[in-house]
PDB file of N, CA, C and O in Angstrom:
ATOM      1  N   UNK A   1       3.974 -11.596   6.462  1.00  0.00           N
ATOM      2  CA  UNK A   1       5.334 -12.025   6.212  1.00  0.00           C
ATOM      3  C   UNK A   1       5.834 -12.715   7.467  1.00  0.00           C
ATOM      4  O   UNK A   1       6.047 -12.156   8.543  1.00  0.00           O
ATOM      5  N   UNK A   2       6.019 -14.200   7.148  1.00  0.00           N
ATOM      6  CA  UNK A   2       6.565 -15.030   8.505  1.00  0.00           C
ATOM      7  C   UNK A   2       7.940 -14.494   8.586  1.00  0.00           C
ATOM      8  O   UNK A   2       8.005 -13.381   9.108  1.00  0.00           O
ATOM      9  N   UNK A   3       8.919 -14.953   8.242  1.00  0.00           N
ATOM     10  CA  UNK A   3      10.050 -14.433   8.329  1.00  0.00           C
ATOM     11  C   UNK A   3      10.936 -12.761   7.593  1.00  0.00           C
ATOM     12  O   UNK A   3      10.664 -12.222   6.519  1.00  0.00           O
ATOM     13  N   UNK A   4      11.903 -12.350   8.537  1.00  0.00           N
ATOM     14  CA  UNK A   4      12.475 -11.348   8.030  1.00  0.00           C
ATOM     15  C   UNK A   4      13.737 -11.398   7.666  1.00  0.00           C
ATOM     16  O   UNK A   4      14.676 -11.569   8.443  1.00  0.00           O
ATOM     17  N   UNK A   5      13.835 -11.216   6.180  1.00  0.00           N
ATOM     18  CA  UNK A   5      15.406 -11.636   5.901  1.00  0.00           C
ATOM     19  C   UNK A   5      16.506 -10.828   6.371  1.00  0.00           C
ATOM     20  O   UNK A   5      16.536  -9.615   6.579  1.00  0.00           O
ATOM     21  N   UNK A   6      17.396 -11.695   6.501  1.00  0.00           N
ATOM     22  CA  UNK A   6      18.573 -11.236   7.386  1.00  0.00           C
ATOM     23  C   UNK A   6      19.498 -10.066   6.458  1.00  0.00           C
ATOM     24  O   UNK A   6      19.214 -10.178   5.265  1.00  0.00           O
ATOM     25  N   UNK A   7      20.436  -9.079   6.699  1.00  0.00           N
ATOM     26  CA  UNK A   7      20.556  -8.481   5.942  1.00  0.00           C
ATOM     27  C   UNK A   7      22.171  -9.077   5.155  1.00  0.00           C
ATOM     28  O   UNK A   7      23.175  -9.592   5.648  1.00  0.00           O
ATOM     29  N   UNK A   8      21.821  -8.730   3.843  1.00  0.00           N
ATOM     30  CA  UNK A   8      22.999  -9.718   2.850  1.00  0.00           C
ATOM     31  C   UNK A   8      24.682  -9.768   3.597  1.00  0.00           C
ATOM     32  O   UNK A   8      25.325 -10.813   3.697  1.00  0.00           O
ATOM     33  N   UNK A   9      25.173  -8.419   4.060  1.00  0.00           N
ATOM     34  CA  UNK A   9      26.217  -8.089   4.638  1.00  0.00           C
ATOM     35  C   UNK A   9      26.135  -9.200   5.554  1.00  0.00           C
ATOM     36  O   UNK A   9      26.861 -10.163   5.305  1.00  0.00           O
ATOM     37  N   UNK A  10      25.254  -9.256   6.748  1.00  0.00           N
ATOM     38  CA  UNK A  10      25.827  -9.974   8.117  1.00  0.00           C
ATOM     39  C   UNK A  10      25.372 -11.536   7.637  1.00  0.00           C
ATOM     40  O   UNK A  10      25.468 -12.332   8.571  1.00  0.00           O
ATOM     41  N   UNK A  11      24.966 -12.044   6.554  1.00  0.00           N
ATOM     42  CA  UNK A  11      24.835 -13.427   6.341  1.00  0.00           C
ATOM     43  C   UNK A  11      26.039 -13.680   5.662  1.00  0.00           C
ATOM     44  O   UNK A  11      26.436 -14.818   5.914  1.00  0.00           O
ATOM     45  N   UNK A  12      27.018 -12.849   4.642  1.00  0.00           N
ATOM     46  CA  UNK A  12      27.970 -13.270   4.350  1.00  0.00           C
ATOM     47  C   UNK A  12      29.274 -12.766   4.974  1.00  0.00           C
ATOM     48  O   UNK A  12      30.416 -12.905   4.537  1.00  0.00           O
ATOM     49  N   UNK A  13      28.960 -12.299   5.819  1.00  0.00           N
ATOM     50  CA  UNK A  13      29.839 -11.711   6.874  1.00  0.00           C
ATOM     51  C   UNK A  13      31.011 -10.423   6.190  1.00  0.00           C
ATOM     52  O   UNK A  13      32.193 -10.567   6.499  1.00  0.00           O
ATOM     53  N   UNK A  14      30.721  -9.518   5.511  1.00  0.00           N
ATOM     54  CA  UNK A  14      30.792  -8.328   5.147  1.00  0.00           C
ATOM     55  C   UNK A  14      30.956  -7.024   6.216  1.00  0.00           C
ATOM     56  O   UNK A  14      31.065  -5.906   5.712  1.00  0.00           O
ATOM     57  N   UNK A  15      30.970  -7.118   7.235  1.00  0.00           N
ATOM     58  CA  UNK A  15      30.917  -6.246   7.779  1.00  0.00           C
ATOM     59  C   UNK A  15      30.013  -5.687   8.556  1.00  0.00           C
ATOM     60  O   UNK A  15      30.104  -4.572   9.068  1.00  0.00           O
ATOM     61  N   UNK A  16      28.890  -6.649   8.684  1.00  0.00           N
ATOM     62  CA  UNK A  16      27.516  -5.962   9.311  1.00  0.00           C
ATOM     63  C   UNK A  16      27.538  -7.071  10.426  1.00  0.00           C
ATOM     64  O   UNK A  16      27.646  -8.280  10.219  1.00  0.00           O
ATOM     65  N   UNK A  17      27.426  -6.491  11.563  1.00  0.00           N
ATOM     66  CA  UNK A  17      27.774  -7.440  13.066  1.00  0.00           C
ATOM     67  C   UNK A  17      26.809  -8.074  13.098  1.00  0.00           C
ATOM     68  O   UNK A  17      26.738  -9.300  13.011  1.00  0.00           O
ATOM     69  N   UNK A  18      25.395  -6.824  13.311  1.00  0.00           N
ATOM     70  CA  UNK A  18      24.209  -7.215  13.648  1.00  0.00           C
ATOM     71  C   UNK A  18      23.265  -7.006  12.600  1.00  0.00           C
ATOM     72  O   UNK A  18      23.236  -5.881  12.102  1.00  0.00           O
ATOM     73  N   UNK A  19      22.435  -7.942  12.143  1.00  0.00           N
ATOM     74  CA  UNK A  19      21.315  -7.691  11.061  1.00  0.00           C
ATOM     75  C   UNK A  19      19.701  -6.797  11.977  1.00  0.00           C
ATOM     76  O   UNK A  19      19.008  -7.285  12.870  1.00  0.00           O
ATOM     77  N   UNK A  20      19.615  -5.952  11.569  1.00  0.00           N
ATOM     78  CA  UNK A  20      18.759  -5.016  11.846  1.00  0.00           C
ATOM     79  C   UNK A  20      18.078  -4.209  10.590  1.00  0.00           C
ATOM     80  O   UNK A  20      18.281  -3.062  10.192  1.00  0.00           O
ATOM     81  N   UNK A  21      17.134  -5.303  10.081  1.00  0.00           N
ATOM     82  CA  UNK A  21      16.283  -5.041   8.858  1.00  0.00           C
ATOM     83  C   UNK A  21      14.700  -3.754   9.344  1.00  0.00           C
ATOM     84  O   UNK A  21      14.022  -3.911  10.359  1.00  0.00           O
ATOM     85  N   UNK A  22      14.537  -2.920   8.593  1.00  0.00           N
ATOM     86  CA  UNK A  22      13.546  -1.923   8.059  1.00  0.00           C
ATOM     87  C   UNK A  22      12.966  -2.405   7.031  1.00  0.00           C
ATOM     88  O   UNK A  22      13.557  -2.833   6.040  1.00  0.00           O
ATOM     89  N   UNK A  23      11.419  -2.363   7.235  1.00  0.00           N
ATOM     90  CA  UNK A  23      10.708  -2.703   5.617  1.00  0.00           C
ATOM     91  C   UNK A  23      10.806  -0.980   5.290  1.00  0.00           C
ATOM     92  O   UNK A  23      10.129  -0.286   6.048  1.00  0.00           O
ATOM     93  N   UNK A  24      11.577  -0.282   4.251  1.00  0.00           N
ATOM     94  CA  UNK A  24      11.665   0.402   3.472  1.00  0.00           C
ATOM     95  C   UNK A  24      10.359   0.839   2.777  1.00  0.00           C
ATOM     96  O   UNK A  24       9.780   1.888   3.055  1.00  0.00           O
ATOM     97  N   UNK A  25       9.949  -0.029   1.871  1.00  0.00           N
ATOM     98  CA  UNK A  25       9.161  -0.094   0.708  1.00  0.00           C
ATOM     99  C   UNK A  25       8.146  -1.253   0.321  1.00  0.00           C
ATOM    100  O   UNK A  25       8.637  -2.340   0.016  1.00  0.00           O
ATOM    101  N   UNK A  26       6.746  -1.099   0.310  1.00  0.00           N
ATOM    102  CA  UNK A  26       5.928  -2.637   0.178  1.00  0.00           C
ATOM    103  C   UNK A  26       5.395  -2.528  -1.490  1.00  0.00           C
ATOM    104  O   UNK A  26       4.683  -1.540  -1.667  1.00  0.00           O
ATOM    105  N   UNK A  27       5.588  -3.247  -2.543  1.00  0.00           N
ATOM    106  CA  UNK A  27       4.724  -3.472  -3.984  1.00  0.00           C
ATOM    107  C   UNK A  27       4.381  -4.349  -3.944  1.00  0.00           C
ATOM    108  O   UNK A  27       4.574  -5.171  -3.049  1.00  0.00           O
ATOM    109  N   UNK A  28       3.737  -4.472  -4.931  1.00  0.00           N
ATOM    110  CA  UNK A  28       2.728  -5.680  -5.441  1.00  0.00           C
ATOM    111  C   UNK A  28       3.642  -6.963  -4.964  1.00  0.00           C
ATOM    112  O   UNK A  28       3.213  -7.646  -4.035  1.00  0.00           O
ATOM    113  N   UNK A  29       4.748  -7.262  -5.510  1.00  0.00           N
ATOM    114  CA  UNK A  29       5.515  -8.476  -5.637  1.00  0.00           C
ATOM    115  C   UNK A  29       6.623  -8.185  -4.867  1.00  0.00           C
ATOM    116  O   UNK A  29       7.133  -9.305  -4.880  1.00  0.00           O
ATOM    117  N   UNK A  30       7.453  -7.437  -4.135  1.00  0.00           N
ATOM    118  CA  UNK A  30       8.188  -7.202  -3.202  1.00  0.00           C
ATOM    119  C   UNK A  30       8.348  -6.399  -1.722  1.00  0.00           C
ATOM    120  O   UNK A  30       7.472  -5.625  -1.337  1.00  0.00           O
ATOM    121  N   UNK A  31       9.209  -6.593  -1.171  1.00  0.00           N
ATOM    122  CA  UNK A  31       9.850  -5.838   0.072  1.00  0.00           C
ATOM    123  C   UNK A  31      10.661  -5.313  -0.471  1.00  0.00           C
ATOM    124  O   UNK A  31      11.181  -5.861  -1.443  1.00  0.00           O
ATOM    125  N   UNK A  32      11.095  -3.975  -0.015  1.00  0.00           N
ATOM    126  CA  UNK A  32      12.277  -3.399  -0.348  1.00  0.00           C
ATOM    127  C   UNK A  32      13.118  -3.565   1.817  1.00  0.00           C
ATOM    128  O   UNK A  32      12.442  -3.328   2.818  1.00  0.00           O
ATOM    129  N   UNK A  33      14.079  -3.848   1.824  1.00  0.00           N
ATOM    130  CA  UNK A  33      14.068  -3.584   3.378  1.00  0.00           C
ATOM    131  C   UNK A  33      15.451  -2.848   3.162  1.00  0.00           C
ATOM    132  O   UNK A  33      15.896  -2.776   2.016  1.00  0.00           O
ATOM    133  N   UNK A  34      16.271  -2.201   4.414  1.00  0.00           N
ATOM    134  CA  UNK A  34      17.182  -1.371   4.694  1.00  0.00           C
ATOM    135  C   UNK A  34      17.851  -1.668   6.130  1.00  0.00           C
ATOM    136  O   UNK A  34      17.091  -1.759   7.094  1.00  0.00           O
ATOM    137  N   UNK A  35      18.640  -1.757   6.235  1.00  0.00           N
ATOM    138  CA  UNK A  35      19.177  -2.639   7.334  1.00  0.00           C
ATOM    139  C   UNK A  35      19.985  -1.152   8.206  1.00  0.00           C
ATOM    140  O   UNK A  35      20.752  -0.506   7.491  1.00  0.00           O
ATOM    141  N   UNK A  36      19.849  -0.784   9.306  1.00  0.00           N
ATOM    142  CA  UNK A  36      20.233   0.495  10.132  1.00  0.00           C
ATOM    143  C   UNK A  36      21.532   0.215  10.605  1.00  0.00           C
ATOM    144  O   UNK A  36      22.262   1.124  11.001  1.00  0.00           O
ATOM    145  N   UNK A  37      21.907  -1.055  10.598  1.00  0.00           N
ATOM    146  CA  UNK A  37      23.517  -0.924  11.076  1.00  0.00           C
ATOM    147  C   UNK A  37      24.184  -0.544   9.743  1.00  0.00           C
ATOM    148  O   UNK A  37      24.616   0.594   9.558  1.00  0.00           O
ATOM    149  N   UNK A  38      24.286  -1.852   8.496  1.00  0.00           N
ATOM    150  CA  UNK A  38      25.197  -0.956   7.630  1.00  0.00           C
ATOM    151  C   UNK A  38      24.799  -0.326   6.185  1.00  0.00           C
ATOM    152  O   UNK A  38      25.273  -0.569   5.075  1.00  0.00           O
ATOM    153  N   UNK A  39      23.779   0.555   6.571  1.00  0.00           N
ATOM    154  CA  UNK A  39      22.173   1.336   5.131  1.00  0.00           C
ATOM    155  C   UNK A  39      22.487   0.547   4.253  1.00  0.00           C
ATOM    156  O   UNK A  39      22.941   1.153   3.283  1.00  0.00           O
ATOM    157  N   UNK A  40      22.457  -0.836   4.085  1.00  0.00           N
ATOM    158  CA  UNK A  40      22.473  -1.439   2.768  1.00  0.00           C
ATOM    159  C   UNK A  40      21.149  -1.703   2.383  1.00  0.00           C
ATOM    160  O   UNK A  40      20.523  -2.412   3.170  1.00  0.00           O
ATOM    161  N   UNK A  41      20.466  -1.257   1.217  1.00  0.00           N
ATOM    162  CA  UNK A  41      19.723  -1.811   1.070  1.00  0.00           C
ATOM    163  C   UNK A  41      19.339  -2.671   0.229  1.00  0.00           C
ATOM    164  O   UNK A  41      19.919  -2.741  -0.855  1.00  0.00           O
ATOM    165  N   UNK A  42      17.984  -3.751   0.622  1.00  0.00           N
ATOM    166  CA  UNK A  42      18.004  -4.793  -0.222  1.00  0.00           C
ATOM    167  C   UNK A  42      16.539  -5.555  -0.788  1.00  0.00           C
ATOM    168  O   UNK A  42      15.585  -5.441  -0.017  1.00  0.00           O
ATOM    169  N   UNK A  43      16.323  -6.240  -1.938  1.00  0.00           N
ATOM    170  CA  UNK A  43      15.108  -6.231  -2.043  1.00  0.00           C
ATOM    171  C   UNK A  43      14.517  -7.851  -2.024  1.00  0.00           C
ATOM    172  O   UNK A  43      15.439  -8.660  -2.135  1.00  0.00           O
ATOM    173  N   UNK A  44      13.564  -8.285  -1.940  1.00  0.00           N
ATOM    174  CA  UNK A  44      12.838  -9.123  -1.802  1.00  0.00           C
ATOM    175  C   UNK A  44      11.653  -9.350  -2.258  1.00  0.00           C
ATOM    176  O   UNK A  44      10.735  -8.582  -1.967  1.00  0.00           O
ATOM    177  N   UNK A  45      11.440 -10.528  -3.116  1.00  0.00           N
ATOM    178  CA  UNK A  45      10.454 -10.729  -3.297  1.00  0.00           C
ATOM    179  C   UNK A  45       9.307 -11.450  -3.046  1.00  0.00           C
ATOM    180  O   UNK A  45       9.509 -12.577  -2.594  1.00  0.00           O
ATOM    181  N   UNK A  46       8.050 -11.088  -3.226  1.00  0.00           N
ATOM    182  CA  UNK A  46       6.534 -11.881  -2.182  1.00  0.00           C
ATOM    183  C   UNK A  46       6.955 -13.206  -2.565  1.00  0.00           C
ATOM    184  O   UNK A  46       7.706 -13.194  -3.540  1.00  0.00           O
ATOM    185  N   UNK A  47       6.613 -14.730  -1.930  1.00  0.00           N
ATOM    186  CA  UNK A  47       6.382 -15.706  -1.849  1.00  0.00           C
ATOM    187  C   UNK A  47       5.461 -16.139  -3.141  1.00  0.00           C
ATOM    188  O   UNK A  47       5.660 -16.496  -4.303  1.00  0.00           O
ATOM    189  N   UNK A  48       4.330 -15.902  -2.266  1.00  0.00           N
ATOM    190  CA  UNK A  48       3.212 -15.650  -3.580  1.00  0.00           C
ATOM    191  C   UNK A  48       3.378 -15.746  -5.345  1.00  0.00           C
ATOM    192  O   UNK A  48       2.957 -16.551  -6.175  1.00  0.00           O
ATOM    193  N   UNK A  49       4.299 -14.363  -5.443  1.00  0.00           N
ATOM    194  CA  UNK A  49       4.444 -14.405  -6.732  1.00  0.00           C
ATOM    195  C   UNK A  49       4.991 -14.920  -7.356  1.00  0.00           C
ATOM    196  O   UNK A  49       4.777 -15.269  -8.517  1.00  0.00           O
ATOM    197  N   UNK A  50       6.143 -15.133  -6.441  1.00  0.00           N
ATOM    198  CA  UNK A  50       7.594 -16.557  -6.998  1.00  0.00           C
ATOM    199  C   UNK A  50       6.790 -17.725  -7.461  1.00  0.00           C
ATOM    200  O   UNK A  50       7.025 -18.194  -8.575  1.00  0.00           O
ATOM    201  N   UNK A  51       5.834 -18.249  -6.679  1.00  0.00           N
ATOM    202  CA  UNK A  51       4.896 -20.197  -6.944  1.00  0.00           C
ATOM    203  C   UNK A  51       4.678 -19.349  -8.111  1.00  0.00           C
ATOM    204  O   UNK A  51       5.444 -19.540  -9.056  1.00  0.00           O
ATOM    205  N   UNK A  52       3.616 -18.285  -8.252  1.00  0.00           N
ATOM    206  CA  UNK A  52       2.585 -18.010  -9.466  1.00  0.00           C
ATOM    207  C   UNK A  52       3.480 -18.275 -10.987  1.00  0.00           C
ATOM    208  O   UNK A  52       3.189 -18.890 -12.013  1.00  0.00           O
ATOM    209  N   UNK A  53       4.753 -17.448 -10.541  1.00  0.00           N
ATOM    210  CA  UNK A  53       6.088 -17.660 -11.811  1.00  0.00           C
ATOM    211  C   UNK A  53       6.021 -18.737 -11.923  1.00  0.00           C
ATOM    212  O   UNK A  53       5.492 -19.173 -12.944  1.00  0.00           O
ATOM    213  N   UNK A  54       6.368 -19.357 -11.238  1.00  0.00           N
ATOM    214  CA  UNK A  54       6.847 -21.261 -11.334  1.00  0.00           C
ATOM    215  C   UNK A  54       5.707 -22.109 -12.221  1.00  0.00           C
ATOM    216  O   UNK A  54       5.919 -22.740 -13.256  1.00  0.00           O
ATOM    217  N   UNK A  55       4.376 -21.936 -11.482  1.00  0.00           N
ATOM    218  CA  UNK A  55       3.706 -22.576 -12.078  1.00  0.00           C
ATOM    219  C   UNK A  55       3.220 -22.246 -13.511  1.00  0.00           C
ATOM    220  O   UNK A  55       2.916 -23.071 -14.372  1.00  0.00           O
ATOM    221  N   UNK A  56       3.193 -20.350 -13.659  1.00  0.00           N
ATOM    222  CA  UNK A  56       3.149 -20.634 -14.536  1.00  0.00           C
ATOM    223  C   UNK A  56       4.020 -20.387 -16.365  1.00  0.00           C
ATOM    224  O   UNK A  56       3.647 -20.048 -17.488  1.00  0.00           O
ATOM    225  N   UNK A  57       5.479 -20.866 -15.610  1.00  0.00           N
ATOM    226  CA  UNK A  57       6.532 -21.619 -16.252  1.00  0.00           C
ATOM    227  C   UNK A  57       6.366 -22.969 -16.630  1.00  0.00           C
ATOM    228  O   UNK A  57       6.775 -23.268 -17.751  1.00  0.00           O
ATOM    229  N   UNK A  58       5.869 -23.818 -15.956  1.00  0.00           N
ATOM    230  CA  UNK A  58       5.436 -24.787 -15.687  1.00  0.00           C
ATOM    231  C   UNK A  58       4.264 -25.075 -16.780  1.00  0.00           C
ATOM    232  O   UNK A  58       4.229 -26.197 -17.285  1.00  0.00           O
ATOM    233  N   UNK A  59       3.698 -24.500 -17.003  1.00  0.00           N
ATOM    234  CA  UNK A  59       2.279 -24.762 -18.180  1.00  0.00           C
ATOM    235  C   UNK A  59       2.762 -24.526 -19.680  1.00  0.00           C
ATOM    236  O   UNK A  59       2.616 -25.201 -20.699  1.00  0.00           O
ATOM    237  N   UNK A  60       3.466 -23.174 -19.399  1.00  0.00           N
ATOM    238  CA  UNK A  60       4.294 -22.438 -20.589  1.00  0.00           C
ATOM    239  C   UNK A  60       5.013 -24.227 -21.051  1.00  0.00           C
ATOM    240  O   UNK A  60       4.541 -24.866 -21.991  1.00  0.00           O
ATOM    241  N   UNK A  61       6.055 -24.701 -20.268  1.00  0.00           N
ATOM    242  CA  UNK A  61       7.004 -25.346 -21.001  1.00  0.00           C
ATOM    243  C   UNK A  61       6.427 -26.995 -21.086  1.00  0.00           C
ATOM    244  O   UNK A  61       7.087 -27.917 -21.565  1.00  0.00           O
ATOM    245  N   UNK A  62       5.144 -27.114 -20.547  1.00  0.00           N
ATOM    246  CA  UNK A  62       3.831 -28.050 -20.609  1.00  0.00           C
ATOM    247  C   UNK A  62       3.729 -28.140 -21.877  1.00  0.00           C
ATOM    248  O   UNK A  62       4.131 -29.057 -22.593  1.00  0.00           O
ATOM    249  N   UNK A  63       3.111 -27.048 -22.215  1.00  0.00           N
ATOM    250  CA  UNK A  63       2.320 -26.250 -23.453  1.00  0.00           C
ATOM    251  C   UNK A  63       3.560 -26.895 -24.374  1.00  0.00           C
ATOM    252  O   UNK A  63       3.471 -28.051 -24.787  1.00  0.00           O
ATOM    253  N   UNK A  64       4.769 -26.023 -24.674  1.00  0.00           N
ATOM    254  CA  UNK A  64       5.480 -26.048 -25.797  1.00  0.00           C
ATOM    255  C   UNK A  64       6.194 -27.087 -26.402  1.00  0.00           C
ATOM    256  O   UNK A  64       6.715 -27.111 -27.517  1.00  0.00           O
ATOM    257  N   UNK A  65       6.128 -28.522 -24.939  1.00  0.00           N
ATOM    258  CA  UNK A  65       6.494 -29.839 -24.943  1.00  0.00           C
ATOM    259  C   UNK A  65       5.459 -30.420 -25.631  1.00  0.00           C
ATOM    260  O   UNK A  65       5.638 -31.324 -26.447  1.00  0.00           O
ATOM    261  N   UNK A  66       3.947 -29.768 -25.238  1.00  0.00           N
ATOM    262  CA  UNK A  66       3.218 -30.723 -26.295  1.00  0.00           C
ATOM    263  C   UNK A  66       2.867 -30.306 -28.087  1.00  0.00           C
ATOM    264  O   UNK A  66       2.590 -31.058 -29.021  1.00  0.00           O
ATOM    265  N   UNK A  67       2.985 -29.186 -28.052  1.00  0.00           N
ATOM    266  CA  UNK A  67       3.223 -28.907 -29.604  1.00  0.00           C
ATOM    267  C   UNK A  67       4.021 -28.826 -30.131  1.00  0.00           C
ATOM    268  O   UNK A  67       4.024 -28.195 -31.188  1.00  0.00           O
ATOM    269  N   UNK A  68       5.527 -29.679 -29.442  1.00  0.00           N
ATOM    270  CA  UNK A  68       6.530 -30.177 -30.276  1.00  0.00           C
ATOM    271  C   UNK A  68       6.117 -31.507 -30.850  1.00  0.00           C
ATOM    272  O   UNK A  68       6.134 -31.868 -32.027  1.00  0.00           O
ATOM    273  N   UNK A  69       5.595 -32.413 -29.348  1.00  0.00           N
ATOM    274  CA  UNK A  69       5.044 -33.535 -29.684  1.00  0.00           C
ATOM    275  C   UNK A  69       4.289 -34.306 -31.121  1.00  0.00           C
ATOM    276  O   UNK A  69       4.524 -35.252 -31.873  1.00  0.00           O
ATOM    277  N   UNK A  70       3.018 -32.993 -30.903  1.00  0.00           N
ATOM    278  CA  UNK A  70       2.264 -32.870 -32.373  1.00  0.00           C
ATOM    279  C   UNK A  70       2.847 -32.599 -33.331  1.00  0.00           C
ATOM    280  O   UNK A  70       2.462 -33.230 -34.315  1.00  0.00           O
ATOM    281  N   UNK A  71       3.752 -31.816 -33.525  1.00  0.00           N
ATOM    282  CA  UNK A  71       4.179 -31.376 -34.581  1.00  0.00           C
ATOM    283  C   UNK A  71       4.817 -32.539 -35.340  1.00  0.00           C
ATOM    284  O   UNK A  71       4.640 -33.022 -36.458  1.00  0.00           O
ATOM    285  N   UNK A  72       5.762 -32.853 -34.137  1.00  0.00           N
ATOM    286  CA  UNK A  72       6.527 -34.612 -34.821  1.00  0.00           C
ATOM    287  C   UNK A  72       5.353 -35.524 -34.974  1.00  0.00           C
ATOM    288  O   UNK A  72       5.751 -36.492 -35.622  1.00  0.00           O
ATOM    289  N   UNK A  73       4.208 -35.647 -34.701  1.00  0.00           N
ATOM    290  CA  UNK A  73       3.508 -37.104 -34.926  1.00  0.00           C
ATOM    291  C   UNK A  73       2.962 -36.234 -36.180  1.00  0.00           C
ATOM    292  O   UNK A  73       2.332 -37.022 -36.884  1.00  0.00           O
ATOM    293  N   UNK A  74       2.946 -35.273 -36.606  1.00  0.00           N
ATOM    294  CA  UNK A  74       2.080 -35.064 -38.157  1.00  0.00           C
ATOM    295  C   UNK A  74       3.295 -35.111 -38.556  1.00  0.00           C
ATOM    296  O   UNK A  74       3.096 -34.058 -39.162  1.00  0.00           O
ATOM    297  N   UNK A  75       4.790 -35.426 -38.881  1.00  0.00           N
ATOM    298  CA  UNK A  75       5.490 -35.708 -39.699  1.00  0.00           C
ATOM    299  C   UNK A  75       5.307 -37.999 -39.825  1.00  0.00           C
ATOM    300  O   UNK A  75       5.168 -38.718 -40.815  1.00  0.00           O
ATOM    301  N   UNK A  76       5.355 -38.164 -39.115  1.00  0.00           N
ATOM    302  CA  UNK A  76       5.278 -39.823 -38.988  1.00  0.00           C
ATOM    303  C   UNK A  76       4.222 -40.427 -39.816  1.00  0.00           C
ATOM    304  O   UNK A  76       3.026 -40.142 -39.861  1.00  0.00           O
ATOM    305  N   UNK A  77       4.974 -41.423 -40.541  1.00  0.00           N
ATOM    306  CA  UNK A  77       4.066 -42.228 -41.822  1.00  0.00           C
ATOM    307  C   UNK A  77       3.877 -43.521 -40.935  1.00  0.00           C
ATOM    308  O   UNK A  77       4.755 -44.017 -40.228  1.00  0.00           O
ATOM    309  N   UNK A  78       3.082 -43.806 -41.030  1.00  0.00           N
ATOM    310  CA  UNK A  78       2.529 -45.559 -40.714  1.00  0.00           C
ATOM    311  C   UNK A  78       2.103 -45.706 -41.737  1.00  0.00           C
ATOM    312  O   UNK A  78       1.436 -44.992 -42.486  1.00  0.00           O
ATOM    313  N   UNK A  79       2.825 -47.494 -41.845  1.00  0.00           N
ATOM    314  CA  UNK A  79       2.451 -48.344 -42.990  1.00  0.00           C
ATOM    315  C   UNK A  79       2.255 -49.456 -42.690  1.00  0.00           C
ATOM    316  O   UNK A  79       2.983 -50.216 -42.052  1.00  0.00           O
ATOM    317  N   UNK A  80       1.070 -49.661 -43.212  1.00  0.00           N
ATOM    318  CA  UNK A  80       0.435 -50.977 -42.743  1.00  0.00           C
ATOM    319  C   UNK A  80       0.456 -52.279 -43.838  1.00  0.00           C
ATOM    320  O   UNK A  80      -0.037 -53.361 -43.520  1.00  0.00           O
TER     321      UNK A  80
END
């Protein structure tokens, strides 16, 4: 993990002076972290798994663009 996210409080300025993140908790697809100035805790998810979603969202709505496609060209008459 290159970077450590800052904790939600002191990025929106809530009350937390200093961001002082704890990795809490490691799963498959997230961080859980906990921040020691104000115990908020907060979760995050791997990099990794976010692209894997995307891309494969990305095939999914590939996919369902082209068997709309088909579907409309077996309605279409050509006349010659």
């Amino acid at each position: 993990m290159a970077n450590v996210p800052q904790c939600p409080n002191s990025v929106k300025g809530n009350g937390c002076p200093k961001s002082n993140p704890v990795i809490e908790k490691e799963g498959d697809d997230f961080w859980s972290f906990r921040c020691l100035t104000c115990k908020v805790v907060y979760v995050v998810s791997k990099e990794g798994i976010r692209d894997k979603s995307r891309f494969e969202n990305a095939v999914k709505l590939r996919k369902q663009a082209e068997e709309e496609y088909q579907r409309r060209m077996k309605k279409v008459k050509i006349f010659c």
